[in-house]
C-alpha positions as CSV (number, residue, x, y, z in Angstrom):
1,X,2.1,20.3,2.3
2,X,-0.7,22.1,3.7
3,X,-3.3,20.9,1.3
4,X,-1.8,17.2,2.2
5,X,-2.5,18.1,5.9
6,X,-6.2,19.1,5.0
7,X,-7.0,16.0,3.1
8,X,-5.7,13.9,5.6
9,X,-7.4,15.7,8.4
10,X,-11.0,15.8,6.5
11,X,-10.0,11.6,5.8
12,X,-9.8,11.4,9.6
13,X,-13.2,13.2,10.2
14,X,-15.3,11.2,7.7
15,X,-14.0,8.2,8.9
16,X,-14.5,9.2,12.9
17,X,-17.9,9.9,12.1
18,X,-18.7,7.2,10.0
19,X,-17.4,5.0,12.6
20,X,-19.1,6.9,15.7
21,X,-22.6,5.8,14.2
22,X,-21.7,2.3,13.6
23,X,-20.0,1.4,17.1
24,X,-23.3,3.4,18.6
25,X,-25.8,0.8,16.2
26,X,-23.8,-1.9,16.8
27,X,-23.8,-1.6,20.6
28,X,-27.4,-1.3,20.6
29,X,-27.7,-4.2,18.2
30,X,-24.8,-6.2,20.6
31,X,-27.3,-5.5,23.5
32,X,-29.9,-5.8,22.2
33,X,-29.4,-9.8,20.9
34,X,-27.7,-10.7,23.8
35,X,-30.4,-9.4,26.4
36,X,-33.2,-11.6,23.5
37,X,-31.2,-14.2,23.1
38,X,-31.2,-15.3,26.7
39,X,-34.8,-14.2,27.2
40,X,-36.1,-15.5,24.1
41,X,-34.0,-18.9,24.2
42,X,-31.7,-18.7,21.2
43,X,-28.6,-19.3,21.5
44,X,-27.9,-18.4,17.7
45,X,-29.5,-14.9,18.7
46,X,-26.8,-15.0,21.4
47,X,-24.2,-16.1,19.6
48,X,-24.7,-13.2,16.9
49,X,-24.7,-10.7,19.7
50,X,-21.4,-11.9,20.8
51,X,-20.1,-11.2,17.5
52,X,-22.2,-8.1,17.9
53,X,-19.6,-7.1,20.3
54,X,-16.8,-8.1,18.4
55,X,-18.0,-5.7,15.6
56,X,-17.2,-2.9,18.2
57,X,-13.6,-4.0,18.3
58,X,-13.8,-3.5,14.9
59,X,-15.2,-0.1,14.9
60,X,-12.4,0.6,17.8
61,X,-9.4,-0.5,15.5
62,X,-10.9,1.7,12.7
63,X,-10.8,4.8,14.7
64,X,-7.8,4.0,16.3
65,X,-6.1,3.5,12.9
66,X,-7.3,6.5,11.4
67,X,-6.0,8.8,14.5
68,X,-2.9,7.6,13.6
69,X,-2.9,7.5,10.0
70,X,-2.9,11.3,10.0
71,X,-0.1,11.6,11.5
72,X,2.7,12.4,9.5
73,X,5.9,10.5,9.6
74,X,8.3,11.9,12.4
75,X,12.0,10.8,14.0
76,X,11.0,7.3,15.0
77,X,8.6,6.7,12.5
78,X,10.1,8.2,9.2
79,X,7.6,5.9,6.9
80,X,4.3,6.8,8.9
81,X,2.3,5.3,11.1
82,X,0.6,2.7,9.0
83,X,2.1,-0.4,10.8
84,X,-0.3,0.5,13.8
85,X,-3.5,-0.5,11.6
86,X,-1.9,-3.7,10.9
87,X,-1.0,-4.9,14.3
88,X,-4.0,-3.8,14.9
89,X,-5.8,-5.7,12.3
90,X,-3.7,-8.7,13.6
91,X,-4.9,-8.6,17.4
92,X,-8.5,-8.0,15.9
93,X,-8.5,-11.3,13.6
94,X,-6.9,-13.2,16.5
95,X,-9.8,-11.9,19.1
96,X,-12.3,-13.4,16.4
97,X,-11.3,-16.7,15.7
98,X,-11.4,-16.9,19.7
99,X,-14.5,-15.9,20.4
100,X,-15.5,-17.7,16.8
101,X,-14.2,-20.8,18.8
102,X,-16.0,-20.0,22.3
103,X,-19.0,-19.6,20.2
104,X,-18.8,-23.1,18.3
105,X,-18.3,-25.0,21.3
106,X,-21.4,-24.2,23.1
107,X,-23.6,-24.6,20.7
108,X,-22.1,-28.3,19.6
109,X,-22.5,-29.1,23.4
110,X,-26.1,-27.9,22.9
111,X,-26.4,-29.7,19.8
112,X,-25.1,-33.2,21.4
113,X,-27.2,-32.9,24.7
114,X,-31.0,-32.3,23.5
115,X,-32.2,-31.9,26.9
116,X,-29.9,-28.7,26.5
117,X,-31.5,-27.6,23.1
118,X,-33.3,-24.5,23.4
119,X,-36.7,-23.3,22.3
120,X,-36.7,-19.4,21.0
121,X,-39.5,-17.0,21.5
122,X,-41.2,-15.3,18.7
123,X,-39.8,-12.1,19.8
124,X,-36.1,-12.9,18.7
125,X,-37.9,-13.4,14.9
126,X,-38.7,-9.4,15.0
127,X,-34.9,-9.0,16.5
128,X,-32.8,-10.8,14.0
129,X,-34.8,-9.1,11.3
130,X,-34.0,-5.6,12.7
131,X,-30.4,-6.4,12.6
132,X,-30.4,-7.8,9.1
133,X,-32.3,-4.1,8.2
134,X,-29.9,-2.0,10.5
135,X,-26.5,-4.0,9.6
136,X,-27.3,-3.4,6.1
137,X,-28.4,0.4,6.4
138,X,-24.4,0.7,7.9
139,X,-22.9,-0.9,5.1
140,X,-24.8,1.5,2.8
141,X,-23.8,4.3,5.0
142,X,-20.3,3.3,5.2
143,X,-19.6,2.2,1.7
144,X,-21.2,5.4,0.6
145,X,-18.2,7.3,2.6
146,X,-15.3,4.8,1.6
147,X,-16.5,5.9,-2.2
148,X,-16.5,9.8,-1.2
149,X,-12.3,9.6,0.3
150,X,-11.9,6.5,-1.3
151,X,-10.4,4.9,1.8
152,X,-9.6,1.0,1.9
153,X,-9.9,1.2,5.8
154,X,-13.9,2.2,5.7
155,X,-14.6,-0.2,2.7
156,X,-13.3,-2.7,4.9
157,X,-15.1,-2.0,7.6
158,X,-18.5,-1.7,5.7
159,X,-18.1,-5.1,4.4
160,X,-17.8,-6.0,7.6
161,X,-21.4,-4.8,8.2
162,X,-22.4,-6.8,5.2
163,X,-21.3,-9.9,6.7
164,X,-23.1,-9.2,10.2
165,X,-26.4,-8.6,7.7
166,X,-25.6,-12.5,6.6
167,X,-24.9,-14.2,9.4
168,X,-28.4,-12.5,10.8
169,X,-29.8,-13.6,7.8
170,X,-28.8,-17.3,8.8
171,X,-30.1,-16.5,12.8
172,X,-33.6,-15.4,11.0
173,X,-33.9,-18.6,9.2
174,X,-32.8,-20.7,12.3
175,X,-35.0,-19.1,14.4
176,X,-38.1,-19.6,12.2
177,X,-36.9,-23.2,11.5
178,X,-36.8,-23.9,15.6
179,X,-40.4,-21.9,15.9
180,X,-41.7,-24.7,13.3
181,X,-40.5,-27.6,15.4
182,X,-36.8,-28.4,14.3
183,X,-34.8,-27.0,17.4
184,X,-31.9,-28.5,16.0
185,X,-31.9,-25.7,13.2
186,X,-30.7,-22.9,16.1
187,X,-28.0,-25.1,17.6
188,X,-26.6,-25.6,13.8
189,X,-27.0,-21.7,13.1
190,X,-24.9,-21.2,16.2
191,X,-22.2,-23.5,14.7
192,X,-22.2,-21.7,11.2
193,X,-22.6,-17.9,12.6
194,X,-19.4,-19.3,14.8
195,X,-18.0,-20.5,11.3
196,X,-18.3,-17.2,9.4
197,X,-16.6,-15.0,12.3
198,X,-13.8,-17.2,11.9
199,X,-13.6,-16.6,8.7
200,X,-14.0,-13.2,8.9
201,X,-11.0,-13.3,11.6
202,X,-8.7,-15.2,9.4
203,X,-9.1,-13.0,6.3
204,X,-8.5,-9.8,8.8
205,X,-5.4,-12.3,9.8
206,X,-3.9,-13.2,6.2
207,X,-4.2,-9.7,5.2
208,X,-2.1,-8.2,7.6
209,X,0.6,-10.9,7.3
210,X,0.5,-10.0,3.6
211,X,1.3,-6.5,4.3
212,X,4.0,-7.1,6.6
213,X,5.8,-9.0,4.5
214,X,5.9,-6.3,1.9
215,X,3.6,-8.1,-0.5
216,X,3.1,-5.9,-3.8
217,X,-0.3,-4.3,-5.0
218,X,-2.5,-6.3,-6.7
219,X,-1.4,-6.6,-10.6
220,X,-4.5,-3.9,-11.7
221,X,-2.7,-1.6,-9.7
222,X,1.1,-2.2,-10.6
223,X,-0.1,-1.6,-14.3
224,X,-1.9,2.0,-13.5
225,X,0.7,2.7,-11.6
226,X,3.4,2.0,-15.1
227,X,1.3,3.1,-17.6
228,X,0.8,6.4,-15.1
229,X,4.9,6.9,-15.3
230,X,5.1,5.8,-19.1
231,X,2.6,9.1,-19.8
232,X,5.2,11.2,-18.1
233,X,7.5,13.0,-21.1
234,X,11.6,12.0,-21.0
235,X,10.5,8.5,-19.7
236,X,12.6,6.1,-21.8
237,X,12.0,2.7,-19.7
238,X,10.4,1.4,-16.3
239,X,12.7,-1.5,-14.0
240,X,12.9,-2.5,-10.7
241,X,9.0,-1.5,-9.8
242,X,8.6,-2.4,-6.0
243,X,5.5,-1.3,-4.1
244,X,3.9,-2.2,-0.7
245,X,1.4,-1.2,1.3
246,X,1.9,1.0,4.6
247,X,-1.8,0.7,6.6
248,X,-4.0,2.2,5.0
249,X,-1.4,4.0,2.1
250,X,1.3,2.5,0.0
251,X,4.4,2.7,-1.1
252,X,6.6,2.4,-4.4
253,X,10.6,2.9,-5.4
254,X,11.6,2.1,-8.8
255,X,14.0,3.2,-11.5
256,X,13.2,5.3,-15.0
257,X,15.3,5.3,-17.4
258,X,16.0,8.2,-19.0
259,X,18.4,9.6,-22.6
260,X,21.9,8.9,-21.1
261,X,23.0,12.4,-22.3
262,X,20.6,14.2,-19.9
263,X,21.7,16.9,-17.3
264,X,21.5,16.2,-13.7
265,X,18.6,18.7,-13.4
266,X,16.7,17.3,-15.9
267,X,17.0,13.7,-14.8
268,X,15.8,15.0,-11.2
269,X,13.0,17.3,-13.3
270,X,11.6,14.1,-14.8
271,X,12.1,12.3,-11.2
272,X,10.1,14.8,-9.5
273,X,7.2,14.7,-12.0
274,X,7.0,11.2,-11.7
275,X,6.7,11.2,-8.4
276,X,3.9,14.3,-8.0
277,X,2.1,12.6,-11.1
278,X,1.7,9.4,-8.9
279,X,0.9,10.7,-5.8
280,X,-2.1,12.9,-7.8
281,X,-3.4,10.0,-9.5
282,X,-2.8,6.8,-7.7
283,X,-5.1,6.7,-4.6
284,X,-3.3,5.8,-1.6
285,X,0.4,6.1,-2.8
286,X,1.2,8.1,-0.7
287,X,5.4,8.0,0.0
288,X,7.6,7.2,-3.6
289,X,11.1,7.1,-4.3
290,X,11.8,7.4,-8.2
291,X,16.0,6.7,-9.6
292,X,16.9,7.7,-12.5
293,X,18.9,5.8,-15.2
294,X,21.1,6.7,-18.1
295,X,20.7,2.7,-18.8
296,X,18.9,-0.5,-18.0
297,X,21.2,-1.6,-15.0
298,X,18.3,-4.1,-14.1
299,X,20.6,-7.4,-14.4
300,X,23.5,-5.3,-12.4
301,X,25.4,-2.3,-11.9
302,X,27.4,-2.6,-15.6
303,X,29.8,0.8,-14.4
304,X,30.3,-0.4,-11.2
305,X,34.2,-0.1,-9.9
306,X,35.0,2.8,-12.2
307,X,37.1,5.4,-11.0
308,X,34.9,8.4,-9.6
309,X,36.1,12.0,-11.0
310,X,38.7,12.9,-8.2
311,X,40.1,9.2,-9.5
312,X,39.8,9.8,-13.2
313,X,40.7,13.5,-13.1
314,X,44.2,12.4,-11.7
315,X,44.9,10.0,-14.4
316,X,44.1,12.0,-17.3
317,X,46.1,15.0,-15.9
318,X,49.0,12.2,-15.6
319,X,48.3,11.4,-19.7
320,X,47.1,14.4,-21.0
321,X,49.2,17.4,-19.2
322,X,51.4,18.0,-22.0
323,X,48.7,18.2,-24.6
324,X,47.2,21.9,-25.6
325,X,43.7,21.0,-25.9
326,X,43.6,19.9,-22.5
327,X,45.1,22.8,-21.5
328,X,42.7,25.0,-22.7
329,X,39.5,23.0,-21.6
330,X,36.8,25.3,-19.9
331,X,35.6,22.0,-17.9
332,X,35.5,18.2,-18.0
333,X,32.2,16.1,-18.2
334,X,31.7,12.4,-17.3
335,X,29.5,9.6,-18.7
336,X,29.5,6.1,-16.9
337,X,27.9,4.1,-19.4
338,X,27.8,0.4,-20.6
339,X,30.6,0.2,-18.3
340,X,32.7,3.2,-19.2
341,X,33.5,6.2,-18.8
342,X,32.8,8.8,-21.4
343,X,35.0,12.1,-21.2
344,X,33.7,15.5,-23.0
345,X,36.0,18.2,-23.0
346,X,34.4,21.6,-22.9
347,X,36.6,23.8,-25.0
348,X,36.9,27.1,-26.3
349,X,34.6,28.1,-29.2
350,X,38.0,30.3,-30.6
351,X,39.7,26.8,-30.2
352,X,37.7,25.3,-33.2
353,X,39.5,25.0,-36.5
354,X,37.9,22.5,-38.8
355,X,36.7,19.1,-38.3
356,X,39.7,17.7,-39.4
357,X,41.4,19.2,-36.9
358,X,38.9,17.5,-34.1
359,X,39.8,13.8,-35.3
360,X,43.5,15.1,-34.9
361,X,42.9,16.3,-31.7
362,X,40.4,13.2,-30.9
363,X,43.0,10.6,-31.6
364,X,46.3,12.3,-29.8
365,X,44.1,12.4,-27.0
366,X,43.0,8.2,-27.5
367,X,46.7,7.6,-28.1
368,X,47.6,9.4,-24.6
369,X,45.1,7.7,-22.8
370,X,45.9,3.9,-23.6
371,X,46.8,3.1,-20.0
372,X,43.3,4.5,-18.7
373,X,41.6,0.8,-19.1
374,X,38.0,2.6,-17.8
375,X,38.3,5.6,-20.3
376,X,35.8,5.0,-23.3
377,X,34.7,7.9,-25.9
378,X,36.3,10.5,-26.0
379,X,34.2,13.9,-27.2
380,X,35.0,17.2,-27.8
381,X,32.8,20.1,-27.6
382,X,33.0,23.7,-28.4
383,X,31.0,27.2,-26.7
């Protein structure tokens, strides 16, 4: 548990840190275009400093969902904290098709009144190339750490830097096409800049509606994640695979199916190395719930509505009082398979007398039992 905690603590640093320098550049870069887009007369300068400013949302959800993501799961919150991120995620994409919206409509006002049309200054050239340099620097930066913790989150986010590197790209070109006499070119670059933060909003949107409605990893995964059980010795079958994700983590409960005749503490044995095996070598699986099988019960419970032991145990003692063997049994073991109910009776070793004997014994004991419509094999065992 401890070396859990100290991963997920040195998760949180790398990812404040990472964060801390991108909301700083990005705030300078938000400034920065805003101040030169109204000075220098480009409103596709200005509209990329708006989504400057956005960007620092971003950089605020980040932080915000890796403060929590540490946190362990508690009382209220036995599955963690991931949820937070994604409401998160889904106020963020909401704020950006907004302000993607607020930003289209003043620049097609601009583009349908000419006398509005503006003229940039050569010094927003030099700042819409300093942002394509610095938004790209970040999503080096921050890809570089998303690779060291391999954390979805910070990948995320330096994509997200990527795409401010484009849309600058698109405020460079307009710029230089408006300096060369075609104003309409920054009106136009407005519109599409406004374009791509929508579509940046609505991917942040559709991904977080994904995850709350429990959709699965993507197939890649699902298939490292049953080829990683398969490897694990005493596995017999995989059924009923569910997974999900939770934030920045996932989650996964399915059955393995195991030799019917196990012991209960192997079966959880197998269980548990399943479930350590997973967590060590799927990233981000971080909470899973393994059951194990004696059979494929994948189209429906086939023992279901058999008599539990205190049930059974009453009517064999009503059938099988008189008879010696019973008598003498050192215990009783029960197998619910293919919808019935196995009985082993541990006897004596000093009982033994031949095998003959144990079909005698066998078949008094199927001849007592006819009534018992659950009661299937009957075994006898000797120690």
């Amino acid at each position: 548990m401890s070396n859990s905690n100290e991963k997920s603590n040195e998760r949180y640093r790398v990812t404040r840190n990472v964060t801390i320098v991108g909301a700083l550049v990005n705030t300078l870069l938000a400034f920065g275009k805003v101040i030169f887009g109204l000075l220098g007369q480009s409103s596709a300068l200005l509209a990329d400093g708006i989504h400057s400013f956005s960007d620092l949302l971003s950089d605020g959800l980040v932080l915000f969902a890796a403060h929590h993501a540490k946190e362990g799961p508690d009382e209220r919150h036995p599955y963690g904290h991931g949820r937070y991120e994604t409401m998160g995620a889904m106020g963020l994409g909401t704020l950006l098709i907004l302000v993607s919206l607020g930003i289209i409509w003043d620049a097609q006002e601009r583009l349908f009144t000419p006398e509005n049309l503006l003229q940039p200054d050569t010094i927003t050239l030099f700042v819409a190339l300093f942002s394509i340099l610095a938004n790209e620097g970040l999503f080096q930066y921050t890809n570089q750490a998303a690779k060291k913790i391999d954390s979805d989150l910070l990948r995320a986010n330096a994509w997200h830097h990527r795409s401010d590197a484009i849309s600058s790209i698109v405020v460079l070109v307009a710029i230089g096409g408006s300096l060369a006499g075609l104003p309409y070119l920054d009106a136009i670059a407005a519109i599409i800049v406004g374009l791509m933060v929508a579509k940046i909003g609505w991917d942040v949107i559709r991904s977080a509606m994904h995850e709350l409605v429990d959709s699965s990893l993507d197939k890649e995964q699902v298939e490292q994640i049953r080829q990683t059980i398969f490897a694990v010795g005493g596995v017999c079958d995989i059924h009923m695979l569910r997974t999900r994700r939770l934030g920045g983590s996932a989650s996964a409960d399915l059955h393995v199916q195991v030799e019917p005749w196990l012991s209960v503490s192997e079966g959880h044995m197998i269980a548990d190395v399943v479930q350590r095996t997973l967590m060590r070598e799927i990233s981000g699986l971080t909470d899973i719930t393994v059951h194990i099988d004696p059979e494929n019960d994948e189209d429906g419970a086939l023992c279901i509505g058999l008599p539990l032991r205190t049930e059974i145990e009453k009517q064999l003692d009503q059938q099988w009082h008189d008879l010696l063997c019973y008598q003498q049994r050192k215990r009783v073991l029960l197998h619910y398979l293919n919808g019935k109910i196995i009985v082993e009776l541990i006897l004596p070793l000093e009982d033994f007398q031949g095998l003959e004997w144990v079909k005698t014994q066998k078949t008094e004991l199927q001849d007592h039992a006819t009534a018992i419509e659950s009661l299937g094999q009957i075994r006898l065992l000797f120690e």
